[in-house]
C-alpha positions in Angstrom: 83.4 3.7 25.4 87.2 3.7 25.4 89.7 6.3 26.9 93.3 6.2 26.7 95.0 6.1 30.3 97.4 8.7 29.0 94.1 10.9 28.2 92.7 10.9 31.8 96.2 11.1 33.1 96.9 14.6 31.2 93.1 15.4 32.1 93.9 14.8 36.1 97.5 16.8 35.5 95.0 19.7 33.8 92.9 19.9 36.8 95.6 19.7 39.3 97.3 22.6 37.9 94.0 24.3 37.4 93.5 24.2 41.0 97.1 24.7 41.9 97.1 28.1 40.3 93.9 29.2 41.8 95.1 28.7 44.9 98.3 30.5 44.9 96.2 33.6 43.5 94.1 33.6 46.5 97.1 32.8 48.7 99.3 35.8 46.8 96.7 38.1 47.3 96.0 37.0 51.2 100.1 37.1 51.5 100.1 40.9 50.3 98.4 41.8 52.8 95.5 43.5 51.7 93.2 44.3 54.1 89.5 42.5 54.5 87.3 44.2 52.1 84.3 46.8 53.7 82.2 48.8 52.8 83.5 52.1 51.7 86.5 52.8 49.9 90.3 53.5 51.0 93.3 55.0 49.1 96.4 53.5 50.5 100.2 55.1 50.6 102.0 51.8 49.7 101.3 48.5 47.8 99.0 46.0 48.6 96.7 48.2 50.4 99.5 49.0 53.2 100.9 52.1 54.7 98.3 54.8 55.7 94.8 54.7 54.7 92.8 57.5 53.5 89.1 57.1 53.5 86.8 58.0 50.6 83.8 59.5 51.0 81.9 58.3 48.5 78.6 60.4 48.6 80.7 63.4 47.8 80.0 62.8 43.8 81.9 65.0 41.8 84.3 67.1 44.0 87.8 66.6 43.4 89.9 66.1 46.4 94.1 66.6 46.3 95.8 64.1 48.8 98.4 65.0 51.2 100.4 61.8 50.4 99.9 60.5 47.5 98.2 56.5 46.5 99.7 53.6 45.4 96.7 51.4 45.7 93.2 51.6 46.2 90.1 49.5 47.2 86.5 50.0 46.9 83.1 48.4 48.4 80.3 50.2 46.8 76.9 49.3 44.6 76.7 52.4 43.5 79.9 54.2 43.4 83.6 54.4 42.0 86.5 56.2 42.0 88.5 57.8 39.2 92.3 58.4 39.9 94.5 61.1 38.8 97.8 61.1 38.9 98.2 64.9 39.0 96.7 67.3 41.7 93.5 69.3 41.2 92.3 66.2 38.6 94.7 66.5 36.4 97.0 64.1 33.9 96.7 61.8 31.3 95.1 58.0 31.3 92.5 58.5 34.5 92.4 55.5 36.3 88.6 54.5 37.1 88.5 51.9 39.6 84.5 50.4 39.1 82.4 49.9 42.2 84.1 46.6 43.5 88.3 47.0 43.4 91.2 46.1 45.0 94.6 47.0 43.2 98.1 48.4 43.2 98.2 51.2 40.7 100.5 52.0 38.4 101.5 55.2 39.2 100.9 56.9 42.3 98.3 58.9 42.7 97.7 63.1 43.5 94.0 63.2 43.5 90.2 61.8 43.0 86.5 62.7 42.0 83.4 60.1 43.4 81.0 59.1 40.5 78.3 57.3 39.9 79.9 53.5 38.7 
């Protein structure tokens, strides 16, 4: 069967940039400085998971909890629990951010208080 060079060549460019862009995610992410996921999760007071570190405890279901400082990013370890974000205190505000059992991200807003649940 017959290819065209200029078909494998844009084929090989394809998967070089495929790979290319996958790696800088992964380098991005390590570059933000986020720290090694573990179990648990952790409500950080800058981006990136930096600044301080407030821990979850994530077999409190269902109590909501008003931080001192408030969150700009968040990351959770858990199979059987996530956290939903408010950005009022006393869980309050519009658009609850729910973060699923396995999450690492900057949020959009920062962030006054939380309630465990089941994910």
């Amino acid at each position: 069967m017959f290819v065209p060079k200029a078909m494998l060549r844009s084929s090989a460019a394809a998967a070089t940039m495929v790979a290319a862009v996958i790696g800088l995610g992964t380098g991005s992410a390590h570059a933000a400085g986020w720290p090694p996921l573990q179990a648990g999760a952790h409500l950080y007071s800058g981006s990136g998971g930096s600044g301080t570190s407030t821990a979850v405890d994530l077999d409190d279901f269902g109590t909501c909890r008003t931080l001192s400082t408030p969150a700009r990013s968040v990351q959770v370890v858990s199979g059987s629990a996530s956290v939903v974000l408010y950005f009022g205190a006393g869980c309050t505000g519009a658009y609850p951010w729910a973060t699923g059992s396995l999450a690492q991200s900057d949020l959009p807003w920062p962030v006054l208080s939380y309630r465990v649940v089941l994910a």
